[in-house]
CHARMM internal coordinates of N, CA and C (Angstrom, degrees):
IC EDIT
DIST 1 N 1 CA 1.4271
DIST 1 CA 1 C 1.5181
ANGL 1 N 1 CA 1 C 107.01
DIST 1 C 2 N 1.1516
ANGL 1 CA 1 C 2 N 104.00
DIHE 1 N 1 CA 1 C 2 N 144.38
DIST 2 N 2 CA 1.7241
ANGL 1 C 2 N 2 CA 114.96
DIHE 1 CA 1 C 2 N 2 CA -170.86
DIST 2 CA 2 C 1.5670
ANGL 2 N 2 CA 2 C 105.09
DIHE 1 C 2 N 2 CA 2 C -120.89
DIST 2 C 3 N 1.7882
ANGL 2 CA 2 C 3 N 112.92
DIHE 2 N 2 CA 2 C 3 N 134.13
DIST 3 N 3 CA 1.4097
ANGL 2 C 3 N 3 CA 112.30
DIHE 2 CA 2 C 3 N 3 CA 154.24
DIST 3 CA 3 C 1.3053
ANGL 3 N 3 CA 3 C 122.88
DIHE 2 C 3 N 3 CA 3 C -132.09
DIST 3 C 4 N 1.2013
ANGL 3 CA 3 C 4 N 145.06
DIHE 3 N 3 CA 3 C 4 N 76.98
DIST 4 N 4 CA 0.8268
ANGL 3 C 4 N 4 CA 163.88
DIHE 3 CA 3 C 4 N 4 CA 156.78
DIST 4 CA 4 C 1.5219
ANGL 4 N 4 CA 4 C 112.30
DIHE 3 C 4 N 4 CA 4 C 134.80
DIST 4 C 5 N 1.2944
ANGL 4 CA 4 C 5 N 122.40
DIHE 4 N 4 CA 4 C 5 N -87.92
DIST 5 N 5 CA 1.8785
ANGL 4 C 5 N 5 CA 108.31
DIHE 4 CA 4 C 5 N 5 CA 160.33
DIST 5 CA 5 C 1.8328
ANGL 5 N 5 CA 5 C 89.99
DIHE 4 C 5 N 5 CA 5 C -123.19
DIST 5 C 6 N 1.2292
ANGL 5 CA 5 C 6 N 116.32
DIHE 5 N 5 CA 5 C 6 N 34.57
DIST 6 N 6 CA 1.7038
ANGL 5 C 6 N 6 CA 119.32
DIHE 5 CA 5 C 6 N 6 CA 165.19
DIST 6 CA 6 C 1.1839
ANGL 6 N 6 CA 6 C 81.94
DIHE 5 C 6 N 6 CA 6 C -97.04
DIST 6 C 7 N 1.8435
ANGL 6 CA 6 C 7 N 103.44
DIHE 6 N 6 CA 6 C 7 N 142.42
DIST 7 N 7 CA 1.4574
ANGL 6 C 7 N 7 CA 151.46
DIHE 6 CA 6 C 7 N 7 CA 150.76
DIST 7 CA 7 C 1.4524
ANGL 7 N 7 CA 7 C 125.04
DIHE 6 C 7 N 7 CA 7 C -93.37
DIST 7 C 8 N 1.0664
ANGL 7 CA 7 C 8 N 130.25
DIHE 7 N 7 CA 7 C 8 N 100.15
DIST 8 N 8 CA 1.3587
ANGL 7 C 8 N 8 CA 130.41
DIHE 7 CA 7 C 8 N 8 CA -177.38
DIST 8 CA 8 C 1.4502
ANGL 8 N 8 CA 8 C 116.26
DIHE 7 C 8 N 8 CA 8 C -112.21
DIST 8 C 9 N 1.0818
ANGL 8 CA 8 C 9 N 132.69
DIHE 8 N 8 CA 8 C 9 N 130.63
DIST 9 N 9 CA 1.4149
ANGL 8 C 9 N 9 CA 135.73
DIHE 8 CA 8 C 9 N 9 CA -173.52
DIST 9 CA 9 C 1.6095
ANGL 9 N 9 CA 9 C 110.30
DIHE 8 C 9 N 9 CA 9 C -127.40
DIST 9 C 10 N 1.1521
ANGL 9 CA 9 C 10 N 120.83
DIHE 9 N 9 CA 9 C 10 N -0.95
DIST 10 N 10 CA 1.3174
ANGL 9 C 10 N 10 CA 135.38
DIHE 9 CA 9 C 10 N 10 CA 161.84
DIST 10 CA 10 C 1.7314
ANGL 10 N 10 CA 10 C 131.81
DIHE 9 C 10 N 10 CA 10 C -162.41
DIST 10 C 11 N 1.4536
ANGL 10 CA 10 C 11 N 106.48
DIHE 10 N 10 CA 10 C 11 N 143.57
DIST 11 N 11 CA 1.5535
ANGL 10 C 11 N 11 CA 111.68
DIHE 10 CA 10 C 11 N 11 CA -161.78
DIST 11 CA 11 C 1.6119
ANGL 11 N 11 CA 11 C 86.17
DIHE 10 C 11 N 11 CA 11 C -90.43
DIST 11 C 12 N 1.2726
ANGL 11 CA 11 C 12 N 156.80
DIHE 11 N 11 CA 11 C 12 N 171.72
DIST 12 N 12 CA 1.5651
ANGL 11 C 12 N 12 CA 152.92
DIHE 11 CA 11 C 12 N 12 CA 74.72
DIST 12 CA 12 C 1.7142
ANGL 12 N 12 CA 12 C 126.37
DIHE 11 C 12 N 12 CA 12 C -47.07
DIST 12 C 13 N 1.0685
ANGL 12 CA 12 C 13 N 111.37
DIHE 12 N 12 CA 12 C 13 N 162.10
DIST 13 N 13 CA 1.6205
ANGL 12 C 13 N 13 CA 117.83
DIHE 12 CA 12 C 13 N 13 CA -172.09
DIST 13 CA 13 C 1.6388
ANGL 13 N 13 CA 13 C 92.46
DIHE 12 C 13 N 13 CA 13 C -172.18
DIST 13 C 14 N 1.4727
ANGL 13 CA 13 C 14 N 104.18
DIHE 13 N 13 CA 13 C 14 N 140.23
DIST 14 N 14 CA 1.3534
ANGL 13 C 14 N 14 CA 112.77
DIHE 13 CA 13 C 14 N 14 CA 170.52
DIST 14 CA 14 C 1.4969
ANGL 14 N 14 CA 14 C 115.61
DIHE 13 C 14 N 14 CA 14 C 2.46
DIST 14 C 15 N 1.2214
ANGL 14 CA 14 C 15 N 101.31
DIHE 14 N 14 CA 14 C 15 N -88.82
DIST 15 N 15 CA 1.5964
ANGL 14 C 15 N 15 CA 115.98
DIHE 14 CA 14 C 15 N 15 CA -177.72
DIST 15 CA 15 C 1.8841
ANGL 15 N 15 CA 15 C 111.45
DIHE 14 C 15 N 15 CA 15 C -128.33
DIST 15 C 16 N 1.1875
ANGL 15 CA 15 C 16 N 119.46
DIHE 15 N 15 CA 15 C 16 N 38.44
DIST 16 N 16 CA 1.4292
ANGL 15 C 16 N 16 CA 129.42
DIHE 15 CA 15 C 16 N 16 CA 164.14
DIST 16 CA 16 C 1.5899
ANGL 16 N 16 CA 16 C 101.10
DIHE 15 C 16 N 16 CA 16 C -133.22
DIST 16 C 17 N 1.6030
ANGL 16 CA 16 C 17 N 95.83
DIHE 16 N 16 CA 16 C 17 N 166.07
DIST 17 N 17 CA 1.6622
ANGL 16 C 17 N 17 CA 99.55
DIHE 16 CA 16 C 17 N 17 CA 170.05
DIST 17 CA 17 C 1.4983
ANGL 17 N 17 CA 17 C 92.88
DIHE 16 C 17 N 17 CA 17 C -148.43
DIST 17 C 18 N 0.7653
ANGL 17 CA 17 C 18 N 90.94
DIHE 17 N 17 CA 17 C 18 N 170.32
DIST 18 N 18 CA 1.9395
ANGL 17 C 18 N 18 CA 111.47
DIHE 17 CA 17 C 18 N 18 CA -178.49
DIST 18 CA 18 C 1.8928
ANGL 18 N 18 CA 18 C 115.17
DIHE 17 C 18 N 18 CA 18 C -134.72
DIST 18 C 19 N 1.1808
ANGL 18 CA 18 C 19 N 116.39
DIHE 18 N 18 CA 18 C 19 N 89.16
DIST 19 N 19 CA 1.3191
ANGL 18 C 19 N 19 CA 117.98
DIHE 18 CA 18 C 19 N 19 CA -177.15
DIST 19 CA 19 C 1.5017
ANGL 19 N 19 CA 19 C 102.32
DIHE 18 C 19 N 19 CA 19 C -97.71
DIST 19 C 20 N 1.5248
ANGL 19 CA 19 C 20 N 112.61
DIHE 19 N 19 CA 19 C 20 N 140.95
DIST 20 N 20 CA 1.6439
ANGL 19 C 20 N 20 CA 134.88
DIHE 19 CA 19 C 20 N 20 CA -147.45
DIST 20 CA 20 C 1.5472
ANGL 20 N 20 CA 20 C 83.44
DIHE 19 C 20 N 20 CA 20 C -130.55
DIST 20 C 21 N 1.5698
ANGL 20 CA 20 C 21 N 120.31
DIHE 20 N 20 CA 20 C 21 N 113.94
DIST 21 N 21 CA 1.8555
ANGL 20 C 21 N 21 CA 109.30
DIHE 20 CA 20 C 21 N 21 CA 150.29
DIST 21 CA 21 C 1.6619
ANGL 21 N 21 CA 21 C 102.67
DIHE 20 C 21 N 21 CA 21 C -146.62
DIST 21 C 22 N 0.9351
ANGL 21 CA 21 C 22 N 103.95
DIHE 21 N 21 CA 21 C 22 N 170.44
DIST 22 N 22 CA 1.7422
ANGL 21 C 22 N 22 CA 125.40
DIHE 21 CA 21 C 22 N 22 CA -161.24
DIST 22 CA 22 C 1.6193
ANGL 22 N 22 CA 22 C 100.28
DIHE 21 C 22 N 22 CA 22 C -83.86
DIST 22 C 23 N 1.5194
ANGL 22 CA 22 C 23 N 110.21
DIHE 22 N 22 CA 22 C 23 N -27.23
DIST 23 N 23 CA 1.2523
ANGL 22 C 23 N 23 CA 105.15
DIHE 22 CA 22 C 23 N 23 CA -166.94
DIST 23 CA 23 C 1.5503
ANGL 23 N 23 CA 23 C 95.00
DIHE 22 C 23 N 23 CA 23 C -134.86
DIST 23 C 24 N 1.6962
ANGL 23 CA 23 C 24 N 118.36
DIHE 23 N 23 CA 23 C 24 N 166.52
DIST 24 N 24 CA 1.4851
ANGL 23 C 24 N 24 CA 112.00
DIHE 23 CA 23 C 24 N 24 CA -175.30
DIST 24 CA 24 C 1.9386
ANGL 24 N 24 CA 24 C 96.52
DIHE 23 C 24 N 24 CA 24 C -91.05
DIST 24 C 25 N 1.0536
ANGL 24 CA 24 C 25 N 113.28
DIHE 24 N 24 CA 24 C 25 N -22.25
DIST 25 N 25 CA 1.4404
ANGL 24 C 25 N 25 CA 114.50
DIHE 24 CA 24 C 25 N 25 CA -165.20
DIST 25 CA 25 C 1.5294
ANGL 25 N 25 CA 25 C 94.91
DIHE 24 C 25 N 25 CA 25 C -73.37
DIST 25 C 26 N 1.1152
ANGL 25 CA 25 C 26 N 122.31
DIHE 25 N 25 CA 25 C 26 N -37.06
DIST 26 N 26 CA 1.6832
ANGL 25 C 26 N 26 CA 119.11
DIHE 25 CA 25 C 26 N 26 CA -179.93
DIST 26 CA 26 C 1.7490
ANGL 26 N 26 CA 26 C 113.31
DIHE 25 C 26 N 26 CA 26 C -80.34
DIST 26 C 27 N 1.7085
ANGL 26 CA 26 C 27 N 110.28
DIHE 26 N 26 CA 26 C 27 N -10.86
DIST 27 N 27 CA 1.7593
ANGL 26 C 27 N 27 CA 108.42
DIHE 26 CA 26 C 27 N 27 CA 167.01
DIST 27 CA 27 C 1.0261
ANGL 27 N 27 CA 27 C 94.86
DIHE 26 C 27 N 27 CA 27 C -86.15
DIST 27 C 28 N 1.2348
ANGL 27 CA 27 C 28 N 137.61
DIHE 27 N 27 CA 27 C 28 N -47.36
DIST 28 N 28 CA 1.6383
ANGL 27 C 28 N 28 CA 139.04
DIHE 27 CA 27 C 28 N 28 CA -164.04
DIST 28 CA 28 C 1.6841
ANGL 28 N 28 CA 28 C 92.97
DIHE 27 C 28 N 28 CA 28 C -47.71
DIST 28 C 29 N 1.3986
ANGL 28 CA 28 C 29 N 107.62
DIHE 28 N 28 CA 28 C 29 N -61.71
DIST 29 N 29 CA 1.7488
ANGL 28 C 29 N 29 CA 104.21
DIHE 28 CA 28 C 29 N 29 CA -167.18
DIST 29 CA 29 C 2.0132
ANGL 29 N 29 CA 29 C 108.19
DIHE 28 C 29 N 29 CA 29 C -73.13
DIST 29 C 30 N 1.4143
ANGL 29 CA 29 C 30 N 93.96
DIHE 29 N 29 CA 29 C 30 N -4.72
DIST 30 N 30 CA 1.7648
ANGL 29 C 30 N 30 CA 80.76
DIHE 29 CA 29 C 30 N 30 CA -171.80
DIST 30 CA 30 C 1.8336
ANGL 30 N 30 CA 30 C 80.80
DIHE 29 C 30 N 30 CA 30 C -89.29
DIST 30 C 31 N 1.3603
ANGL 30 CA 30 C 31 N 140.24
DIHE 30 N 30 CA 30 C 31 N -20.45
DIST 31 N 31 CA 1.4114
ANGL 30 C 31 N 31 CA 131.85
DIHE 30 CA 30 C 31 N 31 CA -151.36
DIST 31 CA 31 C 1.5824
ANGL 31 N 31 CA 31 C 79.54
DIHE 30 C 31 N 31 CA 31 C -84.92
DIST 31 C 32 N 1.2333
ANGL 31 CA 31 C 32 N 127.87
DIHE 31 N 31 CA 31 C 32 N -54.76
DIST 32 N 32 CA 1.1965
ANGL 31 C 32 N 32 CA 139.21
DIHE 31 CA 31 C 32 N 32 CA 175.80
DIST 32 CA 32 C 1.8359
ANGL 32 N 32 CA 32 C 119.58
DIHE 31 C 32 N 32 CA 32 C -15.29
DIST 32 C 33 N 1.2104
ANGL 32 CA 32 C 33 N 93.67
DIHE 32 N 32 CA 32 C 33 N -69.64
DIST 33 N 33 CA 1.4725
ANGL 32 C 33 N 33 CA 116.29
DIHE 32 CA 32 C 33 N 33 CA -171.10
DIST 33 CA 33 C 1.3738
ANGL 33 N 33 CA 33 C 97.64
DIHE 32 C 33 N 33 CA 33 C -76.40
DIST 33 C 34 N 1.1356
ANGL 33 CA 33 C 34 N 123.76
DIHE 33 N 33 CA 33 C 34 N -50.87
DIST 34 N 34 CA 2.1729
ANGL 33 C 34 N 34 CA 126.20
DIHE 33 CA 33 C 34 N 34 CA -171.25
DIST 34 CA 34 C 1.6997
ANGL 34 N 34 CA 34 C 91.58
DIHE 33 C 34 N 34 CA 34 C -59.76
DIST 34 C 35 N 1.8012
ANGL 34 CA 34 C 35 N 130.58
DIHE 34 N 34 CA 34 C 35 N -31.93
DIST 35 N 35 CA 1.5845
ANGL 34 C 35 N 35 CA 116.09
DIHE 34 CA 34 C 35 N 35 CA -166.87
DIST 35 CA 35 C 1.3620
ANGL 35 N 35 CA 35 C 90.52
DIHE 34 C 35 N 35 CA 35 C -88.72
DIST 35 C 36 N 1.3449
ANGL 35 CA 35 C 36 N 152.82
DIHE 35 N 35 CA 35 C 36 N -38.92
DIST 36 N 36 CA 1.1099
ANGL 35 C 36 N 36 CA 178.10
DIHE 35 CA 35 C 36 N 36 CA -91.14
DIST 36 CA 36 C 1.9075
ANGL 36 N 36 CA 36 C 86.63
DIHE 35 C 36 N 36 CA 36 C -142.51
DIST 36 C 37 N 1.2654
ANGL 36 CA 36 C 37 N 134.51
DIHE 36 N 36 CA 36 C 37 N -82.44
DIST 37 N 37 CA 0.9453
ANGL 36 C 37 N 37 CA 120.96
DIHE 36 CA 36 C 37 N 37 CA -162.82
DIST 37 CA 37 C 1.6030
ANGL 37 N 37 CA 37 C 102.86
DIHE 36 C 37 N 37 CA 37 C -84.78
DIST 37 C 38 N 1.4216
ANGL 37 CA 37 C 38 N 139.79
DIHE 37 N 37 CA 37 C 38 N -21.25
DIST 38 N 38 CA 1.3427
ANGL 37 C 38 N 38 CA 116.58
DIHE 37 CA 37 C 38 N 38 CA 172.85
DIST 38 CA 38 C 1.4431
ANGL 38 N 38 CA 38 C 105.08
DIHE 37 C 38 N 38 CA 38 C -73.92
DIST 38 C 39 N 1.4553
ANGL 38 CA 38 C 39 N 152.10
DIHE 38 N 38 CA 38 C 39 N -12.82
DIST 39 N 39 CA 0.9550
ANGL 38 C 39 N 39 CA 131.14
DIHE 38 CA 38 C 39 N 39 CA -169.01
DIST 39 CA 39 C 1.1376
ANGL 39 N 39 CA 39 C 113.07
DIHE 38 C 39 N 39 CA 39 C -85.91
DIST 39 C 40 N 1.1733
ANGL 39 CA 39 C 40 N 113.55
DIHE 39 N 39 CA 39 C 40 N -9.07
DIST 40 N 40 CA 1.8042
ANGL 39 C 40 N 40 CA 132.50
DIHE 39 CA 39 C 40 N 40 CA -167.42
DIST 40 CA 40 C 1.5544
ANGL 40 N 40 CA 40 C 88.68
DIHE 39 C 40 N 40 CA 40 C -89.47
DIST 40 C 41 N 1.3848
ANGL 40 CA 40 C 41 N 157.55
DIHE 40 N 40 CA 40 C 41 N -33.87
DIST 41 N 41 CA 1.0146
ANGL 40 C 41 N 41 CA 144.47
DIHE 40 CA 40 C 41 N 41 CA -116.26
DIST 41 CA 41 C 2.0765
ANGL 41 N 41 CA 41 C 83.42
DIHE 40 C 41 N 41 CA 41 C -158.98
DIST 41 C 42 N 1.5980
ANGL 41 CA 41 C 42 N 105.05
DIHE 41 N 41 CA 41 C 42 N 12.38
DIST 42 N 42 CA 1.7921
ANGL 41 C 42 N 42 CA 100.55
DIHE 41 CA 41 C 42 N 42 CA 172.93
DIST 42 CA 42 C 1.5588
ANGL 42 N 42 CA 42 C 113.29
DIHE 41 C 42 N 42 CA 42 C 76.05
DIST 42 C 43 N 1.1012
ANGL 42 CA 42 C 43 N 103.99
DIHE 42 N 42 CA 42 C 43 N 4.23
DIST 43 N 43 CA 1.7465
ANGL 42 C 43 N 43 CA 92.36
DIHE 42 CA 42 C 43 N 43 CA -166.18
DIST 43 CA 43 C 1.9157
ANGL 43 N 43 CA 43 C 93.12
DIHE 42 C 43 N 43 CA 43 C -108.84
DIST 43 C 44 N 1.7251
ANGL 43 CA 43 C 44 N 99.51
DIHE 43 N 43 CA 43 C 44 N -175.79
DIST 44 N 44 CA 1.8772
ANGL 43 C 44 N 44 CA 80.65
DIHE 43 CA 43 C 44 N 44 CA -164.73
DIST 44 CA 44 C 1.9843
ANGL 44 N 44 CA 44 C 69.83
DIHE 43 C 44 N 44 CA 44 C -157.24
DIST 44 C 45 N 1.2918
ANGL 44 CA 44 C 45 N 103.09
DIHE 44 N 44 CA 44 C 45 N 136.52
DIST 45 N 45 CA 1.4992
ANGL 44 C 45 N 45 CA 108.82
DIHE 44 CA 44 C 45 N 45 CA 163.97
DIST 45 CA 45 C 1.6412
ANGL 45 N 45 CA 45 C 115.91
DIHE 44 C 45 N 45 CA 45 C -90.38
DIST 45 C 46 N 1.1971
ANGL 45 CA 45 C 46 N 105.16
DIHE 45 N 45 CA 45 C 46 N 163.45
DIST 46 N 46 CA 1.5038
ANGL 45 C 46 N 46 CA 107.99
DIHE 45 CA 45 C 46 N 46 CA -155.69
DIST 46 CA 46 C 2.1096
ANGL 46 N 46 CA 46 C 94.27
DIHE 45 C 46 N 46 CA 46 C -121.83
DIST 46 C 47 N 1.5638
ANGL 46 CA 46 C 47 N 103.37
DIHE 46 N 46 CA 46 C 47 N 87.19
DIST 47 N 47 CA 1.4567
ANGL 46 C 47 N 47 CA 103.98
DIHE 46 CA 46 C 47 N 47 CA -153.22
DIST 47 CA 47 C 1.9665
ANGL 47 N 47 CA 47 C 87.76
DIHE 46 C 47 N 47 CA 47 C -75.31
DIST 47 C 48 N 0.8767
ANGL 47 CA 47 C 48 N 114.87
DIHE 47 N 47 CA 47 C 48 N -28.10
DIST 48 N 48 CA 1.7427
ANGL 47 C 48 N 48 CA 115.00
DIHE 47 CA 47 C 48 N 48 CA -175.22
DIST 48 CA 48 C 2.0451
ANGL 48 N 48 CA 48 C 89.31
DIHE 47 C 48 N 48 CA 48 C -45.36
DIST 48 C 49 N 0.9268
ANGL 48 CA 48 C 49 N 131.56
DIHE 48 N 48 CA 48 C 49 N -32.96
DIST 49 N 49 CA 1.0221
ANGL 48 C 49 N 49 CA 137.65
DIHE 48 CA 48 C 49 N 49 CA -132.87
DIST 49 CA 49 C 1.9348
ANGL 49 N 49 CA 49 C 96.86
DIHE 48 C 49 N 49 CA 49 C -116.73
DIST 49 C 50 N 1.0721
ANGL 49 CA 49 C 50 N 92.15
DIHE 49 N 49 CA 49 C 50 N -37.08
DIST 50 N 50 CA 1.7967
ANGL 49 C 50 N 50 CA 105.16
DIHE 49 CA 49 C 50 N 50 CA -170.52
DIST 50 CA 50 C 1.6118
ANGL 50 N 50 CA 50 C 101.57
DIHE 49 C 50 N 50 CA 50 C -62.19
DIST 50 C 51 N 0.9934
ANGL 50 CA 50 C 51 N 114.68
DIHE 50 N 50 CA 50 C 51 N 159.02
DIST 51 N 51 CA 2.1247
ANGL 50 C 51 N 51 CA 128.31
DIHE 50 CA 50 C 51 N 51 CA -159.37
DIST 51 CA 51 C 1.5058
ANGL 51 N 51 CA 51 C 81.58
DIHE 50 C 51 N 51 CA 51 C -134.04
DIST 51 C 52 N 1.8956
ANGL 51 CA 51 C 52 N 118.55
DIHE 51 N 51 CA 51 C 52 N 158.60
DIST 52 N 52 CA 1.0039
ANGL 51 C 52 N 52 CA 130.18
DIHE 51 CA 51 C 52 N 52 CA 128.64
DIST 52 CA 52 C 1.4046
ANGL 52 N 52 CA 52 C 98.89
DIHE 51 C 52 N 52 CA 52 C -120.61
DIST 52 C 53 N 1.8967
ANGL 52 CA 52 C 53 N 128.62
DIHE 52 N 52 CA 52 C 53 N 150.28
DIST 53 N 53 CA 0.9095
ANGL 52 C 53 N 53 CA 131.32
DIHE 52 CA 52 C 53 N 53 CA 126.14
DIST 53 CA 53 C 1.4295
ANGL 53 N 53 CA 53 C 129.82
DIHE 52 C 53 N 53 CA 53 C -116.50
DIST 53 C 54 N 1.3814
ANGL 53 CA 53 C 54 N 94.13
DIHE 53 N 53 CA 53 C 54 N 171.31
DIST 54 N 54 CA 1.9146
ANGL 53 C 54 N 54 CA 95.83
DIHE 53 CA 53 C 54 N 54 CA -155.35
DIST 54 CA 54 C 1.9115
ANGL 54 N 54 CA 54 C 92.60
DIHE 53 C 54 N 54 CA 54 C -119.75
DIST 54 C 55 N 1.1588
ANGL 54 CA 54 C 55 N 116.42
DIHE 54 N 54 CA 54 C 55 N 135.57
DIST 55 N 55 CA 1.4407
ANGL 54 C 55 N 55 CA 123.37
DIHE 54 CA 54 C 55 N 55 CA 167.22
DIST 55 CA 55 C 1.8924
ANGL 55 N 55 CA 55 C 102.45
DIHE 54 C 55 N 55 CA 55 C -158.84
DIST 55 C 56 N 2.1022
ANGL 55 CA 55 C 56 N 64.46
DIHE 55 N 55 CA 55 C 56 N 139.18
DIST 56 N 56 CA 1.7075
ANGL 55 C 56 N 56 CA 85.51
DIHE 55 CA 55 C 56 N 56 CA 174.35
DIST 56 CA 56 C 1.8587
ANGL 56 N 56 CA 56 C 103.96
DIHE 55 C 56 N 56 CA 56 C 83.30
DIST 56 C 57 N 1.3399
ANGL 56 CA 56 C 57 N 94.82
DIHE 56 N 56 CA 56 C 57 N 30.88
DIST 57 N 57 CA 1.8103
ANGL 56 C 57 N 57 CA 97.50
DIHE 56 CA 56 C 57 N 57 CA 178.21
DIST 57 CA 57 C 1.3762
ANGL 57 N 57 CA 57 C 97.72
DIHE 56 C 57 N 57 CA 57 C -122.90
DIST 57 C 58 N 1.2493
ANGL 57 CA 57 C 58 N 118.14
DIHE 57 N 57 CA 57 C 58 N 178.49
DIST 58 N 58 CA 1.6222
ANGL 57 C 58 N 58 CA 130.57
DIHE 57 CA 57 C 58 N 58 CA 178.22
DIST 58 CA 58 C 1.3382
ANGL 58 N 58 CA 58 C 93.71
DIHE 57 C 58 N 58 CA 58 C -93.57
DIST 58 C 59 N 1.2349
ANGL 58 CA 58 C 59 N 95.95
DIHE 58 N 58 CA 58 C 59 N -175.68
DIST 59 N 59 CA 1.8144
ANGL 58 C 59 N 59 CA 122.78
DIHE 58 CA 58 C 59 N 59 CA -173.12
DIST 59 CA 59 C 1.6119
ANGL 59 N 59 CA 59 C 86.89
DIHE 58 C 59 N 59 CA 59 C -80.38
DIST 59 C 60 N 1.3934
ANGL 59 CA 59 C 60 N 133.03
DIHE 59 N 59 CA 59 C 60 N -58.25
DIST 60 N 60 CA 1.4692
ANGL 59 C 60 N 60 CA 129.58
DIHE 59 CA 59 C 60 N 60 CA -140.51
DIST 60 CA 60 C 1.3708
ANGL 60 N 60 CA 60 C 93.71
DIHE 59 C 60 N 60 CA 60 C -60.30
DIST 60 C 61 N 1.5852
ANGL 60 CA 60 C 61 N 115.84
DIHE 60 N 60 CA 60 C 61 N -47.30
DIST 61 N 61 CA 1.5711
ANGL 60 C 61 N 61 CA 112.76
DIHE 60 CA 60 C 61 N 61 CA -146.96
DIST 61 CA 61 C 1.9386
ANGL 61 N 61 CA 61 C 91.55
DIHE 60 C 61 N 61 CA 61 C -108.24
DIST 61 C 62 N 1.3783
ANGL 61 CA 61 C 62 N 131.56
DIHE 61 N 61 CA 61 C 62 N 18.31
DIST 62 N 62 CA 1.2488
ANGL 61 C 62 N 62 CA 137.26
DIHE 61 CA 61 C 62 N 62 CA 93.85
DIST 62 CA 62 C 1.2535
ANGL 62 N 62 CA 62 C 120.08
DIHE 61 C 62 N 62 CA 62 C 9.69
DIST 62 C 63 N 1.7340
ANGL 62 CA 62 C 63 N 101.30
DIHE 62 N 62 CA 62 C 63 N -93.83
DIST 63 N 63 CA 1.4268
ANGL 62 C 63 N 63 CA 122.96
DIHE 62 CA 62 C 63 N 63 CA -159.69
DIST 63 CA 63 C 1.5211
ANGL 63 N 63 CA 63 C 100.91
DIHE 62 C 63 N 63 CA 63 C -70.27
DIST 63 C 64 N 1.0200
ANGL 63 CA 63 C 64 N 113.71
DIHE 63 N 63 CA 63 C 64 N -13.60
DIST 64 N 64 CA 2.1468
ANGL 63 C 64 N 64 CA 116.87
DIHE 63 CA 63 C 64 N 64 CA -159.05
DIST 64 CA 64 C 1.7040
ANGL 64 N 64 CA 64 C 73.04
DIHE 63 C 64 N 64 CA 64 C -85.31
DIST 64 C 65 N 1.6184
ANGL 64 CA 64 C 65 N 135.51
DIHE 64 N 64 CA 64 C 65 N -60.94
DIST 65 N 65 CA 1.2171
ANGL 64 C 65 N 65 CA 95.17
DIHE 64 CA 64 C 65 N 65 CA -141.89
DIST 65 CA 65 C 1.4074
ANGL 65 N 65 CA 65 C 104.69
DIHE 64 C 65 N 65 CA 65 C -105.09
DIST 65 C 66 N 1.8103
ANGL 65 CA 65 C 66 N 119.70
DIHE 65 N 65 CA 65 C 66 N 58.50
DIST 66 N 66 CA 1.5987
ANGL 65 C 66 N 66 CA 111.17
DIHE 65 CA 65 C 66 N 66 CA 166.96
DIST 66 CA 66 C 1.3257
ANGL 66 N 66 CA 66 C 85.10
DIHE 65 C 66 N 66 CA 66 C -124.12
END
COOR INIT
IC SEED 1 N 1 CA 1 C
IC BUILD
C-alpha cells in the first residue's frame, strides 16, 4: 500500500499486524519470517485466528487460494 511516495508492506496494532504483498508466495515468506522471528523473542501466533484477504485478483486465482 502506497501514500504518497511511502511504501508500506505492513500495518502494527497493539497485538495484531496486517502484512500487505502483491504476491501470495512473498506473504507466505513474510508469515514465515514474523513465526520465525516471534518465536525467537517467546511469543507464538494464534494461526486459528490469522485472516487472508485477497483484493484486486480475478475469480480464477480466487478459487486457487481456498
Amino acid at each position: 500500500m502506497s501514500l504518497g511516495q511511502e511504501v508500506f508492506t505492513d500495518l502494527d496494532f497493539a497485538d495484531d499486524v496486517s502484512i500487505m504483498a502483491e504476491m501470495l508466495e512473498v506473504l507466505i515468506l513474510a508469515l514465515e519470517i514474523m513465526n520465525e522471528e516471534s518465536s525467537a523473542r517467546g511469543l507464538e501466533i494464534n494461526w486459528n485466528k490469522t485472516k487472508i484477504q485477497a483484493s484486486n485478483i480475478s475469480s480464477s486465482m480466487v478459487s486457487h487460494l481456498c
